[in-house]
PDB file of N, CA, C and O in Angstrom:
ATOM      1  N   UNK A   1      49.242  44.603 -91.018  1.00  0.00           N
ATOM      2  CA  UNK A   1      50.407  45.352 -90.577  1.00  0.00           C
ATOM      3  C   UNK A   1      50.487  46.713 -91.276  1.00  0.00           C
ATOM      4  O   UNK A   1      50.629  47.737 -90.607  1.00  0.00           O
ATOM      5  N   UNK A   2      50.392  46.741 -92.697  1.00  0.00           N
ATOM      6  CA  UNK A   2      49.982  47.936 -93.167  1.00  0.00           C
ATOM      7  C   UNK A   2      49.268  49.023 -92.281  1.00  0.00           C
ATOM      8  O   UNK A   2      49.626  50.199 -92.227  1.00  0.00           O
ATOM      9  N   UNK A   3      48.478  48.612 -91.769  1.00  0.00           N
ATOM     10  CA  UNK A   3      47.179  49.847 -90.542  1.00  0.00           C
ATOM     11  C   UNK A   3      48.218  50.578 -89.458  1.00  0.00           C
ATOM     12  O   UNK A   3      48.401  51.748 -89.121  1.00  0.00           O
ATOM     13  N   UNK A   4      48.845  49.208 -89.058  1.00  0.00           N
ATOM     14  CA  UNK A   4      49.774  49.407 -87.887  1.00  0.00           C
ATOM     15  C   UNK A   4      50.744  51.009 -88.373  1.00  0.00           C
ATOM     16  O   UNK A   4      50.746  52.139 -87.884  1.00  0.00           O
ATOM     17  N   UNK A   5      51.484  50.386 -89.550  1.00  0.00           N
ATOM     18  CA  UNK A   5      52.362  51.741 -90.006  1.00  0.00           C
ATOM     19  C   UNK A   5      51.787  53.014 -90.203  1.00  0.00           C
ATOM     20  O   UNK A   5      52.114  53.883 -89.395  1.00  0.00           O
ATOM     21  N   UNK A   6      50.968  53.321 -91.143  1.00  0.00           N
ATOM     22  CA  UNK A   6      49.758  53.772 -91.060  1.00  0.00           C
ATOM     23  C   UNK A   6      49.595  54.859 -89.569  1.00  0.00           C
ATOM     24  O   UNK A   6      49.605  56.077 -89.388  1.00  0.00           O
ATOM     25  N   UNK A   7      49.478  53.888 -88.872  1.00  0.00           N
ATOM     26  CA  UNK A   7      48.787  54.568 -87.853  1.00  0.00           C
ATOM     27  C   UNK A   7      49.860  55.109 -86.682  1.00  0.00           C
ATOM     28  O   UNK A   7      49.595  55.946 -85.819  1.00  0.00           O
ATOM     29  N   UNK A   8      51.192  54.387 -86.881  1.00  0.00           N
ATOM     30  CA  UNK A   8      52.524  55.040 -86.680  1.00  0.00           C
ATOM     31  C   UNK A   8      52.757  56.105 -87.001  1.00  0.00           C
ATOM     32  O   UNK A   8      52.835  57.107 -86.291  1.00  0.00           O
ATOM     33  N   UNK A   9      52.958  55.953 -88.621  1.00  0.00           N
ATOM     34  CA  UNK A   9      53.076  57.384 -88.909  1.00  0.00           C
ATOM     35  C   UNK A   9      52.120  58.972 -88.761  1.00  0.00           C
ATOM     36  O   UNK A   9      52.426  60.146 -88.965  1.00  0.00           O
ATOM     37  N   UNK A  10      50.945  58.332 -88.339  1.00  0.00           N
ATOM     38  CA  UNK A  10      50.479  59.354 -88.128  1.00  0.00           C
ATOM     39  C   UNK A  10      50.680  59.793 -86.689  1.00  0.00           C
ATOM     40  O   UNK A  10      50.448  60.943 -86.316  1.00  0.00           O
ATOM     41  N   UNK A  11      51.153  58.758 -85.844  1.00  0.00           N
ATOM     42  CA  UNK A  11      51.416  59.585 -84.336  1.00  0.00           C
ATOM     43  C   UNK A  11      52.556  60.284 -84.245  1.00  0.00           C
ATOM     44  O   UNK A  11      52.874  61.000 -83.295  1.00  0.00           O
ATOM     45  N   UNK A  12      53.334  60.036 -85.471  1.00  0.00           N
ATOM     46  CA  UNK A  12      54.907  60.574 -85.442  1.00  0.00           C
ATOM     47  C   UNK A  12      54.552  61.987 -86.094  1.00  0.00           C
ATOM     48  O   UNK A  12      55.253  62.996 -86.015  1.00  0.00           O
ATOM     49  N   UNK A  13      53.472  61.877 -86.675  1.00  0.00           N
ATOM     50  CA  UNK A  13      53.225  63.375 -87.316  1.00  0.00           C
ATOM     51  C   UNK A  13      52.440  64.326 -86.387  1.00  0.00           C
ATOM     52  O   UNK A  13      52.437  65.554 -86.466  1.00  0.00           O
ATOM     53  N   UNK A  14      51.872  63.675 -85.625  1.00  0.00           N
ATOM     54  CA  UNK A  14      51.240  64.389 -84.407  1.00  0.00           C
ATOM     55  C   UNK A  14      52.102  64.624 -83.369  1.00  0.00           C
ATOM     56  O   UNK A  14      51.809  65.631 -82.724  1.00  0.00           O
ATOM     57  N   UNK A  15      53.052  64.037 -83.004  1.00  0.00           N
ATOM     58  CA  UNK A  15      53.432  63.950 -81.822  1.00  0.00           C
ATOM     59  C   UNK A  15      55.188  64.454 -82.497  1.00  0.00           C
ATOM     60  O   UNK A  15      56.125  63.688 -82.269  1.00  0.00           O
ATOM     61  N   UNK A  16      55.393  65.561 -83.172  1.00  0.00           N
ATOM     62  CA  UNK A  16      56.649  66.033 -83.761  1.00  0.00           C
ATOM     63  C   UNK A  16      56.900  66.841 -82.383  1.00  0.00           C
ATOM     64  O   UNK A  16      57.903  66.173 -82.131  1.00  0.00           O
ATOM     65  N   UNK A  17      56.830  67.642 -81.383  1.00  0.00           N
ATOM     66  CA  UNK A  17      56.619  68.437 -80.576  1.00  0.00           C
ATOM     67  C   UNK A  17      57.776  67.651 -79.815  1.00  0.00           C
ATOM     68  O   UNK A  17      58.945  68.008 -79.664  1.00  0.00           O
ATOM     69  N   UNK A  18      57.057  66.321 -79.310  1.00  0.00           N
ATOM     70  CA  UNK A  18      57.562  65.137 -78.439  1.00  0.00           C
ATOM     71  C   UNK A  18      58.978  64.588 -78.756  1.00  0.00           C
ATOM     72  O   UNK A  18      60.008  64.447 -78.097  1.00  0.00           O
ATOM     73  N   UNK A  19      58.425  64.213 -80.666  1.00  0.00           N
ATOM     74  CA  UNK A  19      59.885  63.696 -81.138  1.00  0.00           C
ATOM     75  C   UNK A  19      61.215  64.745 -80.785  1.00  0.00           C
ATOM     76  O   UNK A  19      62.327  64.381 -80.403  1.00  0.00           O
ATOM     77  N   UNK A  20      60.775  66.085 -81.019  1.00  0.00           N
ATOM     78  CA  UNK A  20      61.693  67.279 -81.130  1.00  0.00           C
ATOM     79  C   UNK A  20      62.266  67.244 -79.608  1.00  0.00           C
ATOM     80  O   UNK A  20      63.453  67.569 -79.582  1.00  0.00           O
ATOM     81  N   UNK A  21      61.894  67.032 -78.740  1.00  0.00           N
ATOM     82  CA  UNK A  21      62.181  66.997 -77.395  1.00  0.00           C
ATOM     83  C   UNK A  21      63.139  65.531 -76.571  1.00  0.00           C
ATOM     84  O   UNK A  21      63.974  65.308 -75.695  1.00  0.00           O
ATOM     85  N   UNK A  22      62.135  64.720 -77.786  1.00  0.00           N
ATOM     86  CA  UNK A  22      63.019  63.303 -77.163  1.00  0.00           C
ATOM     87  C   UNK A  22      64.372  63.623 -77.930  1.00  0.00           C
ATOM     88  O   UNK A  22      65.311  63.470 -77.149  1.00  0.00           O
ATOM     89  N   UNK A  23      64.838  64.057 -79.331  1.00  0.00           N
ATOM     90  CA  UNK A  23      65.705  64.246 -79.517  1.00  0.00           C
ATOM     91  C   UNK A  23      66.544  65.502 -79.251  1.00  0.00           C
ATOM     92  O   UNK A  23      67.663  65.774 -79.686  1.00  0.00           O
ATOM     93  N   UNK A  24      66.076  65.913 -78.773  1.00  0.00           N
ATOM     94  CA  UNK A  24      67.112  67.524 -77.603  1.00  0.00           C
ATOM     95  C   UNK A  24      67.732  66.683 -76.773  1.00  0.00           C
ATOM     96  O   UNK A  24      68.948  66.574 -76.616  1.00  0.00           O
ATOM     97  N   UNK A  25      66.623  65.916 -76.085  1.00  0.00           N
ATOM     98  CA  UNK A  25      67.423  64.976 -74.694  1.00  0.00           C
ATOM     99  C   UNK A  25      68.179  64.281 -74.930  1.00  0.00           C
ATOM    100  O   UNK A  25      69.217  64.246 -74.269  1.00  0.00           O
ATOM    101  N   UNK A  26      67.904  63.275 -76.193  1.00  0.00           N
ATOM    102  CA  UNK A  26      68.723  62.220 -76.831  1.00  0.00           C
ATOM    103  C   UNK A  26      70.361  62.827 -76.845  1.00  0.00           C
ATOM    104  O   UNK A  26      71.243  62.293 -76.172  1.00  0.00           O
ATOM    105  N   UNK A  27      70.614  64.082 -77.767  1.00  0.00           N
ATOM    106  CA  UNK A  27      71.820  64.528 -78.040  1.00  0.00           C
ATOM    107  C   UNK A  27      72.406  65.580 -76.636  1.00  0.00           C
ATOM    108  O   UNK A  27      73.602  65.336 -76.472  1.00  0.00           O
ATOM    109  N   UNK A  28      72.140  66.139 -76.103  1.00  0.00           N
ATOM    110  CA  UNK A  28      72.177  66.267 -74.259  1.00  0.00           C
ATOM    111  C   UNK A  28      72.928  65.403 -73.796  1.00  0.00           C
ATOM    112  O   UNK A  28      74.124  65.630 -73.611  1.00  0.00           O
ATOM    113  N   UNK A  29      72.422  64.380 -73.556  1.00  0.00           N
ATOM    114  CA  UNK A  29      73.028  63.109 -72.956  1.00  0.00           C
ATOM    115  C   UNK A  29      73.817  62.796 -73.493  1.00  0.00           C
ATOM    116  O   UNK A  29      74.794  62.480 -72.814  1.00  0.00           O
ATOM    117  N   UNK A  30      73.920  62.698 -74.645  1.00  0.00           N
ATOM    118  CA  UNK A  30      74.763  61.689 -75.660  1.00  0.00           C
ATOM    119  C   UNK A  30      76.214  62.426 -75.459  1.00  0.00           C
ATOM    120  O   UNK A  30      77.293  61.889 -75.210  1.00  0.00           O
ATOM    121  N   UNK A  31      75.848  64.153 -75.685  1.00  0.00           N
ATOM    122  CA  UNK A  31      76.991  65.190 -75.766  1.00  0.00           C
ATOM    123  C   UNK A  31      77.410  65.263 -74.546  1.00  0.00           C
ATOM    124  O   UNK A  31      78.596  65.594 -74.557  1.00  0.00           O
ATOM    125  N   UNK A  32      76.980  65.103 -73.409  1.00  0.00           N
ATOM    126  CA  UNK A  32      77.696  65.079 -72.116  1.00  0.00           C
ATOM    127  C   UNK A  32      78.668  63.680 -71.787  1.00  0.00           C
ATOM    128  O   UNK A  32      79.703  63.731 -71.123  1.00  0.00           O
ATOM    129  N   UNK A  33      78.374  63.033 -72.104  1.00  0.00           N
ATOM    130  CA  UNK A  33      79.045  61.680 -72.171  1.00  0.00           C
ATOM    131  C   UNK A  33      79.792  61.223 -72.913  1.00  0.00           C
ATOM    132  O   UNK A  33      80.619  60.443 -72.441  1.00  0.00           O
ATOM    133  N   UNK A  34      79.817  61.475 -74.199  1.00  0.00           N
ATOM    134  CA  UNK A  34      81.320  61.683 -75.286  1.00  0.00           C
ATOM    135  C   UNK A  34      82.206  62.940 -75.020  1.00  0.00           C
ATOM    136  O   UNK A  34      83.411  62.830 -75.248  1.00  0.00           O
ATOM    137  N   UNK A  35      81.645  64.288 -74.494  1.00  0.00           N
ATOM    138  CA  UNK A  35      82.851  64.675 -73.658  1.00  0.00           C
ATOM    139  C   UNK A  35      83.515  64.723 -72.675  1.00  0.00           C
ATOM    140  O   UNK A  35      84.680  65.118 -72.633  1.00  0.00           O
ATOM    141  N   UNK A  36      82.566  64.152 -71.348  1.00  0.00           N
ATOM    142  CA  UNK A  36      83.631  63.272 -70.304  1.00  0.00           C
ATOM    143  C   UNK A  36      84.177  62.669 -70.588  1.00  0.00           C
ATOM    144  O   UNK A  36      85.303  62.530 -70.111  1.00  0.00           O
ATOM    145  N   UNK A  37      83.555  61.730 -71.830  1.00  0.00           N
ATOM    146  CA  UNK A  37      85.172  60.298 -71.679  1.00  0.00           C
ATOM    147  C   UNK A  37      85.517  60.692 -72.448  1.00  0.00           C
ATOM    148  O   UNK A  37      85.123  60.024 -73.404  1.00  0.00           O
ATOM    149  N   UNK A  38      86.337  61.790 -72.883  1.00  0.00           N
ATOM    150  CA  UNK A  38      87.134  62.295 -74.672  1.00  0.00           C
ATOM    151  C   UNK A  38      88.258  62.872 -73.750  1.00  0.00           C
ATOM    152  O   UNK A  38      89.317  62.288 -73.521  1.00  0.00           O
ATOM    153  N   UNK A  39      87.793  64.438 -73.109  1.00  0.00           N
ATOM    154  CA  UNK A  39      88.139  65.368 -72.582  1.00  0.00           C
ATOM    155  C   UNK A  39      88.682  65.295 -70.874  1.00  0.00           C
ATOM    156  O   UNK A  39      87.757  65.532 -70.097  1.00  0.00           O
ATOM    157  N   UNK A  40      89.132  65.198 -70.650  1.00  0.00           N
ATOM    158  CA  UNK A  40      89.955  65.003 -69.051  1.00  0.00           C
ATOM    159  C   UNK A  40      89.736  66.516 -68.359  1.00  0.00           C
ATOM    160  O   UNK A  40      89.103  66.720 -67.323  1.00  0.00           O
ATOM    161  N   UNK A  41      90.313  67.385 -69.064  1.00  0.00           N
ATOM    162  CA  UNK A  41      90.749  68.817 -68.780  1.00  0.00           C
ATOM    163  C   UNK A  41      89.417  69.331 -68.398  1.00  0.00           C
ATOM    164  O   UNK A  41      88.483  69.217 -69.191  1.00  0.00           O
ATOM    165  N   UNK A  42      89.249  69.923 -67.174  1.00  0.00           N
ATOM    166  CA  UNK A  42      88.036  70.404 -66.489  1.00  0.00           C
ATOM    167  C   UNK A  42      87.408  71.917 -67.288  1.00  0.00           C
ATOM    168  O   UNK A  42      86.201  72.109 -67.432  1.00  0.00           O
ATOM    169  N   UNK A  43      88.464  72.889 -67.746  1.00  0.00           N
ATOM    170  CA  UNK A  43      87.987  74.298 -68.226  1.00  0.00           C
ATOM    171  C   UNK A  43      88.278  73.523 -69.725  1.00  0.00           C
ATOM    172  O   UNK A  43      87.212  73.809 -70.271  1.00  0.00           O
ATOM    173  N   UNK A  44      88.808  72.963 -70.441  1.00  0.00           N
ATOM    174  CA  UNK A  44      88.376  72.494 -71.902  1.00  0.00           C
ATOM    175  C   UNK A  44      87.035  71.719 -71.964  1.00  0.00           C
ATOM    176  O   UNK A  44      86.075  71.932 -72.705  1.00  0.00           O
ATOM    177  N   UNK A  45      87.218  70.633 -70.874  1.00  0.00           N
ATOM    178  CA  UNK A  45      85.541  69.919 -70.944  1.00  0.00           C
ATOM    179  C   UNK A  45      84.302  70.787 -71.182  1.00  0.00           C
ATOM    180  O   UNK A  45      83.451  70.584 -72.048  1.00  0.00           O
ATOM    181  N   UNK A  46      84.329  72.013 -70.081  1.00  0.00           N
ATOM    182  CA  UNK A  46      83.537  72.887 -70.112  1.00  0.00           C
ATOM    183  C   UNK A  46      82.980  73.964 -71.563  1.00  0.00           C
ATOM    184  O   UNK A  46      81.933  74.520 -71.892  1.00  0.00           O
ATOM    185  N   UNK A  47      84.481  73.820 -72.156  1.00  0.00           N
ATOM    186  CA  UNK A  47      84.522  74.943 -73.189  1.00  0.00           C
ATOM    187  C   UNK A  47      83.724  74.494 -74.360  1.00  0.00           C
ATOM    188  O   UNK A  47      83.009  75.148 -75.120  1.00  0.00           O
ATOM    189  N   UNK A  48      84.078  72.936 -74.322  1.00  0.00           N
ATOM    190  CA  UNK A  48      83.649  72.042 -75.249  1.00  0.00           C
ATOM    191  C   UNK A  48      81.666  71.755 -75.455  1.00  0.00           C
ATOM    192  O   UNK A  48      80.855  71.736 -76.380  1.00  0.00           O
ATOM    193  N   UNK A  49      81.663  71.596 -74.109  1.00  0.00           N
ATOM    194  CA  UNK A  49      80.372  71.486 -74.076  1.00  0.00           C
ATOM    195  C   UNK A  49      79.327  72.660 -74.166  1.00  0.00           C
ATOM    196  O   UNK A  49      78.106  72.512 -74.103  1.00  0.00           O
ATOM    197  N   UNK A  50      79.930  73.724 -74.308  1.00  0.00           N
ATOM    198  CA  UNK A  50      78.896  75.081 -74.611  1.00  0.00           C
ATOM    199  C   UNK A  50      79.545  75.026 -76.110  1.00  0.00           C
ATOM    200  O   UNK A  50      78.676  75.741 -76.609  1.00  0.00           O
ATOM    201  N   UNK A  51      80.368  74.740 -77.167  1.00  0.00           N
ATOM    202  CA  UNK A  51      80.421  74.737 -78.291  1.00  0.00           C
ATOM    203  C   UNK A  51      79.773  73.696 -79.283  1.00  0.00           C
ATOM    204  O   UNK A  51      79.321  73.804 -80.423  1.00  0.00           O
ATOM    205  N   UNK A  52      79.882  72.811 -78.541  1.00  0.00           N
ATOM    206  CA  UNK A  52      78.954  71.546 -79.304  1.00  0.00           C
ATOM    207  C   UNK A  52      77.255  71.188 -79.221  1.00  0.00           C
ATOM    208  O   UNK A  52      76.425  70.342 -79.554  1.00  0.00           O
ATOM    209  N   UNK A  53      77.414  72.535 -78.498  1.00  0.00           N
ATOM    210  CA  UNK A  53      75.729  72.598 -78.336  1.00  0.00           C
ATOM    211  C   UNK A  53      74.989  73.140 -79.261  1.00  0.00           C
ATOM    212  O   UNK A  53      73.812  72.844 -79.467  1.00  0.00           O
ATOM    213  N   UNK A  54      75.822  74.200 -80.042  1.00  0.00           N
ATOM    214  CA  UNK A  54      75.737  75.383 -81.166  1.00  0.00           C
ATOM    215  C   UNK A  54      74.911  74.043 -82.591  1.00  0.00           C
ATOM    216  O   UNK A  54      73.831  74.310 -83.118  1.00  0.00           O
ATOM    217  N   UNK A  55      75.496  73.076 -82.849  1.00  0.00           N
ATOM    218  CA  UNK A  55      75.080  72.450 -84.060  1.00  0.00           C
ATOM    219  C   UNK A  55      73.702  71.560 -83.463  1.00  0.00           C
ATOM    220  O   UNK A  55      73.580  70.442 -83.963  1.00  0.00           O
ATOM    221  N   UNK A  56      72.829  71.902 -82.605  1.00  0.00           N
ATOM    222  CA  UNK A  56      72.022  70.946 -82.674  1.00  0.00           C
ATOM    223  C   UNK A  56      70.901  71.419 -82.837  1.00  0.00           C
ATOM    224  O   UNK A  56      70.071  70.784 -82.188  1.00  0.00           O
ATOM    225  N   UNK A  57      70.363  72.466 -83.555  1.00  0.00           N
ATOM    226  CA  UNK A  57      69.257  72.922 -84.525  1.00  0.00           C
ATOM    227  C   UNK A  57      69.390  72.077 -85.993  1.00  0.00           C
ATOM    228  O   UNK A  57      68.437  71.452 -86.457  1.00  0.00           O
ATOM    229  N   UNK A  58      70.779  72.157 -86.684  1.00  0.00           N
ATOM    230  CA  UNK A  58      70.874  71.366 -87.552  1.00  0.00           C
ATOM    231  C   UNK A  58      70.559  69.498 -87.417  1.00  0.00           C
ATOM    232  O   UNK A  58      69.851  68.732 -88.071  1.00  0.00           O
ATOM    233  N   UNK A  59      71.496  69.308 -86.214  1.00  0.00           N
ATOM    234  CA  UNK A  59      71.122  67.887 -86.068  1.00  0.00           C
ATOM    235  C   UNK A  59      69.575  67.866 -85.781  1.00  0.00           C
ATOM    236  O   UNK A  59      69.114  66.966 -86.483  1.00  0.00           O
ATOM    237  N   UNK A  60      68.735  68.368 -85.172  1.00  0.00           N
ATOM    238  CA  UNK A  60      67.297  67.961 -85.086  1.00  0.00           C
ATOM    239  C   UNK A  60      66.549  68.011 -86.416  1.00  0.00           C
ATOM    240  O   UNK A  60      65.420  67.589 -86.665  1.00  0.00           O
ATOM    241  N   UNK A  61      67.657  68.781 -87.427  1.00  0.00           N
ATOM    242  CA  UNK A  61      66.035  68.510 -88.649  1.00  0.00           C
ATOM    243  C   UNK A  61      66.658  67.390 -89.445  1.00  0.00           C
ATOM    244  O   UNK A  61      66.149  67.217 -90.552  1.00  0.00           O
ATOM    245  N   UNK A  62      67.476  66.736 -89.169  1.00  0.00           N
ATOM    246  CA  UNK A  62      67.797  65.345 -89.746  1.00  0.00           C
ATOM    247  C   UNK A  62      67.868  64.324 -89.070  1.00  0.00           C
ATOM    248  O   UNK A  62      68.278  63.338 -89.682  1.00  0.00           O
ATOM    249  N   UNK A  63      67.489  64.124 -87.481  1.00  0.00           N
ATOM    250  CA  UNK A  63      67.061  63.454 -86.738  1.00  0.00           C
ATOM    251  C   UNK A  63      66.013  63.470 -86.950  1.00  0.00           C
ATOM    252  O   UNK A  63      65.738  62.273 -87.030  1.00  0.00           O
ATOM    253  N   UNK A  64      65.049  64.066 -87.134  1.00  0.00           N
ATOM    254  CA  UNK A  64      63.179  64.053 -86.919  1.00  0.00           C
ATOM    255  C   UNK A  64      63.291  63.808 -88.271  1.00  0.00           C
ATOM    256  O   UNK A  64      62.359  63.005 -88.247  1.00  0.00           O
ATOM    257  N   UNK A  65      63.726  63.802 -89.788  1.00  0.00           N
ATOM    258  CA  UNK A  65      63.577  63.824 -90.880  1.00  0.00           C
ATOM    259  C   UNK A  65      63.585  62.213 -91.053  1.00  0.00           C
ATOM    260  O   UNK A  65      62.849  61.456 -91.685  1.00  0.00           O
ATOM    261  N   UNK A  66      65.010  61.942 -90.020  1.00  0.00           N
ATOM    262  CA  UNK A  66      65.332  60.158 -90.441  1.00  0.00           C
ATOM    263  C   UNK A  66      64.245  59.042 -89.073  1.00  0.00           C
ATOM    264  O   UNK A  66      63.958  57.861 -89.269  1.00  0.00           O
ATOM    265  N   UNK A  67      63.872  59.785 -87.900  1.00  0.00           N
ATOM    266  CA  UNK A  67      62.618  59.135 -87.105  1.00  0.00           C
ATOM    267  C   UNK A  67      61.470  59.498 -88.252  1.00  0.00           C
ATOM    268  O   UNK A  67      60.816  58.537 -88.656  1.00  0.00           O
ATOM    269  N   UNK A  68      61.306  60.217 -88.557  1.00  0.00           N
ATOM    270  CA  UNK A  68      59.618  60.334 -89.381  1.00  0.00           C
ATOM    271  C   UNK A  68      59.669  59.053 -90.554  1.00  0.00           C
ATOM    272  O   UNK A  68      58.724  58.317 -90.837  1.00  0.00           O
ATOM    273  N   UNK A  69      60.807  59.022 -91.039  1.00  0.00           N
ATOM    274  CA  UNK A  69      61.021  57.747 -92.387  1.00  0.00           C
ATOM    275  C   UNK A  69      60.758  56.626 -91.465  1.00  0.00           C
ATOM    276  O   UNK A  69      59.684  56.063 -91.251  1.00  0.00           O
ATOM    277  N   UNK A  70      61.956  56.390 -90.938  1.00  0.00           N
ATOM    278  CA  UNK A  70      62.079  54.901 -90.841  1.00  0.00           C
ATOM    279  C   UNK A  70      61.664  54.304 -89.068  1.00  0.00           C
ATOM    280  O   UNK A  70      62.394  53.461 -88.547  1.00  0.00           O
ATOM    281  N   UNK A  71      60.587  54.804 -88.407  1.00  0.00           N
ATOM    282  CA  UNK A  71      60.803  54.211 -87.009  1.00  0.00           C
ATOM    283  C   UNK A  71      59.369  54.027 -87.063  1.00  0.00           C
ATOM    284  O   UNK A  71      58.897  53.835 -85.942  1.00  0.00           O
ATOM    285  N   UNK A  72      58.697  54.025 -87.808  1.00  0.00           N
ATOM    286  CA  UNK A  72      57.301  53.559 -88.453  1.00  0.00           C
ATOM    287  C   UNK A  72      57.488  52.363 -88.523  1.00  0.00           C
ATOM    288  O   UNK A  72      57.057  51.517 -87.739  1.00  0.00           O
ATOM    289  N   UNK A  73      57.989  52.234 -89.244  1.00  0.00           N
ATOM    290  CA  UNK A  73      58.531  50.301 -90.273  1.00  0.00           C
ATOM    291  C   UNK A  73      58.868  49.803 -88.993  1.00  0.00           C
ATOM    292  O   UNK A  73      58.132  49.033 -88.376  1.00  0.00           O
ATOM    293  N   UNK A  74      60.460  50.410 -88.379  1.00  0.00           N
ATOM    294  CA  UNK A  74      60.944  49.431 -87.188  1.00  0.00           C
ATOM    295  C   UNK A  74      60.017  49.261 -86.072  1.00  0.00           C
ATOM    296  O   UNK A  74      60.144  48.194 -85.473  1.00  0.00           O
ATOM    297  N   UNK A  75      59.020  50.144 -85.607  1.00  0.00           N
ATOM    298  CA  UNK A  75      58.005  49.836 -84.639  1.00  0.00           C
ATOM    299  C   UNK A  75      57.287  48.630 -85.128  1.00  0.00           C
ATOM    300  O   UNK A  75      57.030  47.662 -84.413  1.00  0.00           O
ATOM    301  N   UNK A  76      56.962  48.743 -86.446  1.00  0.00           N
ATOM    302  CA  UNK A  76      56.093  47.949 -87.045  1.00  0.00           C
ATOM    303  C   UNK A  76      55.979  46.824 -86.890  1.00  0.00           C
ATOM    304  O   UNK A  76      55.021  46.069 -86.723  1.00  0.00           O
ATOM    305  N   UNK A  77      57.735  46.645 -86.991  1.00  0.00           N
ATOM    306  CA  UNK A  77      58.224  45.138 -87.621  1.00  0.00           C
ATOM    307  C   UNK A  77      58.460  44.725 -85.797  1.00  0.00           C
ATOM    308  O   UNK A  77      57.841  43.848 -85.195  1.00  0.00           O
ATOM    309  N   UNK A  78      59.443  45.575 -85.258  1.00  0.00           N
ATOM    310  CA  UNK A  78      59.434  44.816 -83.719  1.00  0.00           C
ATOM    311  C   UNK A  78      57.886  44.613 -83.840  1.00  0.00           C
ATOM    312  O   UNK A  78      57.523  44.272 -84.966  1.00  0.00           O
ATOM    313  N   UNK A  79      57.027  44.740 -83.014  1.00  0.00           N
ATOM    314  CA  UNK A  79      55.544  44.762 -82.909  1.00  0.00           C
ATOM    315  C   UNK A  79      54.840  43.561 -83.357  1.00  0.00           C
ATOM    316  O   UNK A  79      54.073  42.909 -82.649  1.00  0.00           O
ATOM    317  N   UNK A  80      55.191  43.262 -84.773  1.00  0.00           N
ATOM    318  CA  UNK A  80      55.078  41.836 -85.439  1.00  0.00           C
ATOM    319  C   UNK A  80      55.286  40.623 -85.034  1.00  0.00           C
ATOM    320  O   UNK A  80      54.618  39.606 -84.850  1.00  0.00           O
ATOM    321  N   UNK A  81      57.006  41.163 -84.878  1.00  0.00           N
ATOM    322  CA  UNK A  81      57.675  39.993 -84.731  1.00  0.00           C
ATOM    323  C   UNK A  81      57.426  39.443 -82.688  1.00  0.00           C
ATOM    324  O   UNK A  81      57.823  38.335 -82.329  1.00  0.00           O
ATOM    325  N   UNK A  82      56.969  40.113 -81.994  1.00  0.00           N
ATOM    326  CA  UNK A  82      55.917  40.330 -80.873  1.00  0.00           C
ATOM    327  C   UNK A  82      55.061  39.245 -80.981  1.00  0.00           C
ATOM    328  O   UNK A  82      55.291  38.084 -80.642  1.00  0.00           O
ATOM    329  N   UNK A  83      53.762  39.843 -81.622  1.00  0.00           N
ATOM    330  CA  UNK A  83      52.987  38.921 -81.858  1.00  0.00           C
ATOM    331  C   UNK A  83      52.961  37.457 -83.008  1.00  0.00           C
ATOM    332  O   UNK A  83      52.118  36.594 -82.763  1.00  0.00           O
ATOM    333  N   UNK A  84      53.701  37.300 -83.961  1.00  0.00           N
ATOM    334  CA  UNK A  84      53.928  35.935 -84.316  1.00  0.00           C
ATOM    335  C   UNK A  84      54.447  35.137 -83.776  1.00  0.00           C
ATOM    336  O   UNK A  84      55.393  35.271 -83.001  1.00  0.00           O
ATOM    337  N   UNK A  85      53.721  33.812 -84.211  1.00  0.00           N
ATOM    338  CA  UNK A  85      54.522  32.606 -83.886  1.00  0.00           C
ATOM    339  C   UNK A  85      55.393  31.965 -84.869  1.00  0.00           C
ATOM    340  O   UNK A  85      55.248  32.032 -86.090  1.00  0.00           O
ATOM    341  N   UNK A  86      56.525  31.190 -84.090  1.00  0.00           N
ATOM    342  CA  UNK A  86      57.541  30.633 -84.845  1.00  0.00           C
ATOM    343  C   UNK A  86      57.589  29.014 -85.345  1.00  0.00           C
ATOM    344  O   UNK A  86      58.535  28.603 -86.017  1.00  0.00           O
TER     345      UNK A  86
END
C-alpha cells in the first residue's frame, strides 16, 4: 500500500493543473448554490455572486495545499478497503 500512496502522490503532483480546475469548479458550484438557497432577492443574489467570487485565488491555495496532504492516504485507504477481505 505504501507504492499505492507513493504513486498517488505523485499524480497529484503532476496533475496540479487538473486539481486547480477541479477545484475552480468545485467552489463555482458550491457558490452558486449556497447563494440561491441563502439569497431570495434577484439584484442582491446577483450582487452576491460577483463578490464572492473575489476570494477564490485564496481558497485554491489551501484547497490544493489540503488535496496534495491528505487525498493520497484517503484514495489509498478507500482502494484497500476495495480490495480486502473481511
Amino acid at each position: 500500500m505504501r507504492d499505492v500512496v507513493l504513486l498517488l502522490k505523485q499524480l497529484v503532483e503532476r496533475e496540479e493543473i487538473t486539481l486547480r480546475l477541479i477545484i475552480d469548479c468545485l467552489y463555482d458550484v458550491g457558490l452558486v448554490n449556497l447563494v440561491n438557497k441563502k439569497v431570495r432577492n434577484r439584484h442582491l443574489n446577483r450582487c452576491l455572486k460577483a463578490i464572492a467570487t473575489m476570494p477564490k485565488p485564496i481558497l485554491r491555495v489551501f484547497a490544493l495545499r489540503w488535496v496534495k496532504k491528505n487525498v493520497p492516504g484517503l484514495v489509498a485507504n478507500w482502494l484497500e478497503g476495495q480490495v480486502s477481505f473481511k
